[in-house]
N, C-alpha and C positions, 0 to 999 in steps of 0.2 A: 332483476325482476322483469319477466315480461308483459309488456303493456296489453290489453284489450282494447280495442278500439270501439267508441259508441256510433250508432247508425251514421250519425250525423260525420264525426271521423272517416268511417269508411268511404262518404259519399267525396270527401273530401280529397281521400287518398285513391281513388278510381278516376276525379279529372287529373291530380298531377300523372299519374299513371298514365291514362292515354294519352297527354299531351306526349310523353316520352313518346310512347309507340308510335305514336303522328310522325314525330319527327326523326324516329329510325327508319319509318317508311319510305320518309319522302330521299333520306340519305343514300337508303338502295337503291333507289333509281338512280338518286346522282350519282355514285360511286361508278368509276372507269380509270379505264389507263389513262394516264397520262393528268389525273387532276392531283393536287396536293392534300397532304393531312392538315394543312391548314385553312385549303379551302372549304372543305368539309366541317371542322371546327366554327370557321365562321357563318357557315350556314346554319349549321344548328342552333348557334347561339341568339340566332337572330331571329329561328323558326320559335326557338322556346320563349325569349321573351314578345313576341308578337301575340303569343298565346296568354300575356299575361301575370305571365310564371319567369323565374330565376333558375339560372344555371347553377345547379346543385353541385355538382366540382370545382367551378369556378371560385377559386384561392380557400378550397377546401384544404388542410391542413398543407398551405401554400401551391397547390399545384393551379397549371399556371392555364388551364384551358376550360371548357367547358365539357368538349367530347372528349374520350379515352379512343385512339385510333391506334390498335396494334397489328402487325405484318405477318405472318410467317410464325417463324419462332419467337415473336415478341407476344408473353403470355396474355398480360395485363398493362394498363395505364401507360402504352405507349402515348408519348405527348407530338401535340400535334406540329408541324414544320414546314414550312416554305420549300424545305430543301426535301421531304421527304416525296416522290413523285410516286403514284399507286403504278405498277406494271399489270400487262396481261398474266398472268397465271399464277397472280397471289391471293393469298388467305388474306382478309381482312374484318378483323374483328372489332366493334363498334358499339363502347360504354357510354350508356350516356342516364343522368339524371335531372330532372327538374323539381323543383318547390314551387308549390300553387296556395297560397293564403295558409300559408305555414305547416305543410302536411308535403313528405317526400315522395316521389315516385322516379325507380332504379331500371331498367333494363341493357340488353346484351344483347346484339346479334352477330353473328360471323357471316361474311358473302365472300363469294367465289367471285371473283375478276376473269371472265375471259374464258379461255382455255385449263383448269388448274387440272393435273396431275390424280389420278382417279384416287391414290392412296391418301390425298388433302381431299378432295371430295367424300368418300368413304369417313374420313375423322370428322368433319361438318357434320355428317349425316349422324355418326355414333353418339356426338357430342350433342344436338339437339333430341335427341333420343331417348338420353340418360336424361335430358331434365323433363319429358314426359313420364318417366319415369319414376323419376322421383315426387314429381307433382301428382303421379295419381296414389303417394302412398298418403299425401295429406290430407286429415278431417284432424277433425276433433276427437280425441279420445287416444291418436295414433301416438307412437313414438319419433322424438326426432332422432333417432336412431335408423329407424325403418329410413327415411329419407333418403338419410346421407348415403347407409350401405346400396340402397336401388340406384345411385349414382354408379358408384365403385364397382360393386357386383356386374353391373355393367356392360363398365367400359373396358374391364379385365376380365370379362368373357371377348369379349373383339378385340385383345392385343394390344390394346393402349394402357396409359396410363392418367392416373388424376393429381393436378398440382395439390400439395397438401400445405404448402402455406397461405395460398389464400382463400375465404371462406364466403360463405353466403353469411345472412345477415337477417337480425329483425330490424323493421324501418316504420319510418311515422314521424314524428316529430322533428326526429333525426334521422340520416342519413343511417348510419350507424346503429342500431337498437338490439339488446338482447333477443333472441339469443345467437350464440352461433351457431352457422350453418355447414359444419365440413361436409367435403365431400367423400368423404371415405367416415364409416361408421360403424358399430354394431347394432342390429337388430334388436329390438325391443329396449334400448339402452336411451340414455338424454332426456330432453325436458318433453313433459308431458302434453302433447297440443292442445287448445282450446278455440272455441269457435270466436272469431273478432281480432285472434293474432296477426296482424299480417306481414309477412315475411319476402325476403329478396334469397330465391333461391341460383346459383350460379355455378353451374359445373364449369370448370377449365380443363380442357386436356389434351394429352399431346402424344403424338404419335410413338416418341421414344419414351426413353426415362425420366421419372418424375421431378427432377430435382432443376431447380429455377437459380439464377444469379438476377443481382439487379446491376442493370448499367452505371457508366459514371453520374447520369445525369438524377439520379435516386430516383427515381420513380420508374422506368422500363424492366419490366420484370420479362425475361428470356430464358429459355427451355438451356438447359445446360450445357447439353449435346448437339445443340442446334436443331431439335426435328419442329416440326411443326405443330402450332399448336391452333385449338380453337376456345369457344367460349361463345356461351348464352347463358340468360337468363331473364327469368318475371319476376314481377313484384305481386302476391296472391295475398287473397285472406283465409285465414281456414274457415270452414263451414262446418255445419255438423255431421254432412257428410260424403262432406269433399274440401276442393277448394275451388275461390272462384280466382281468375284469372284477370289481376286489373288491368297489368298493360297491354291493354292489345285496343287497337281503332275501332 
């Protein structure tokens, strides 16, 4: 069942929200060669609870950080390291969630380090693209069908491809919440939107073929063939005739 959220809910899930976006903001600044995934980790963690709020990953079905810091070919939930050093001309992709007085809020941004490689710049650009994309096909009334395919349709007119094991998400209470959000779909197909749903929508995609392995350490999820991959995402409400966009400053 998907949840509708009351006025009061939404106002709830619009501070955890920006708090996210605050503190991906302030992480793109810091983010450079030569700083670690774990310094980063720790800033964030310190930027969200100063806000008030709890680190929403933090020993989320055991994992062991707050931020998600992935590289390159590292699609999802790269964990963060001492040993991992950020270089000039990487992809780095940057999951992070908070809880504010018991209400979640999720986002996603991918940043260029440096110098990167125009065909990793061009996949940035395609990848946050598709989730404009997909975002303007949400109100109420629409199909979550519509969505997903505005993702795929896409990213497979520009040559890429879309991770198909992992998905966006409804959220609220929990991290977690019906419904799913794939990003590959068919048109007028899936759950029916309504206005007060609010959703984590999150395209991932990768320059090669779609198919993912997870590391030894279970959680690093990487492109298979090693290409490059990116990844964004909001956490929105639907409207009646749109959506509003909670994480953003």
């Amino acid at each position: 069942m998907v949840e509708i959220k009351t006025a009061a809910e939404l106002e709830l899930m619009r501070q955890s929200s920006k708090i996210v976006a605050q503190v991906l903001a302030l992480l793109k600044k810091k983010i450079c060669a030569g700083v670690s995934t774990a310094e980063l980790n720790k800033f964030a963690e310190l930027e969200i609870r100063n806000r008030e709020a709890v680190p929403a990953f933090l020993g989320y079905r055991g994992y062991p950080a707050a931020l998600c810091v992935s590289i390159n070919e590292e699609v999802v939930h790269g964990i963060p390291s001492d040993k991992r050093i950020i270089r000039s001309g990487d992809l780095v992709s940057m999951d992070l969630g908070a809880v504010y007085r018991g209400f979640y809020g999720d986002a996603a941004v991918t940043v260029a380090v440096g110098a990167v490689k125009p065909e990793m710049r061009r996949l940035m650009a395609v990848t946050e693209a598709s989730l404009a994309r997909a975002l303007s096909e949400v109100r109420s009334g629409a199909k979550l069908g519509d969505v997903s395919h505005a993702v795929e349709s896409f990213v497979i007119e520009n040559g890429m491809s879309v991770v198909r094991e992992f998905t966006g998400h409804g959220i609220g209470r929990r991290l977690h919440e019906e419904p799913s959000i794939p990003n590959y779909g068919k048109p007028g197909s899936g759950v029916t939107l309504k206005a007060g749903m609010t959703l984590a929508i999150e395209p991932m995609v990768c320059l090669g073929k779609p198919e993912i392995i997870i590391k030894n350490d279970g959680w690093t999820a990487v492109s298979a063939d090693g290409s490059c991959t990116a990844h964004f995402e909001h956490t929105v409400a639907v409207t009646e005739n749109g959506c509003e966009i909670l994480s953003v400053v």
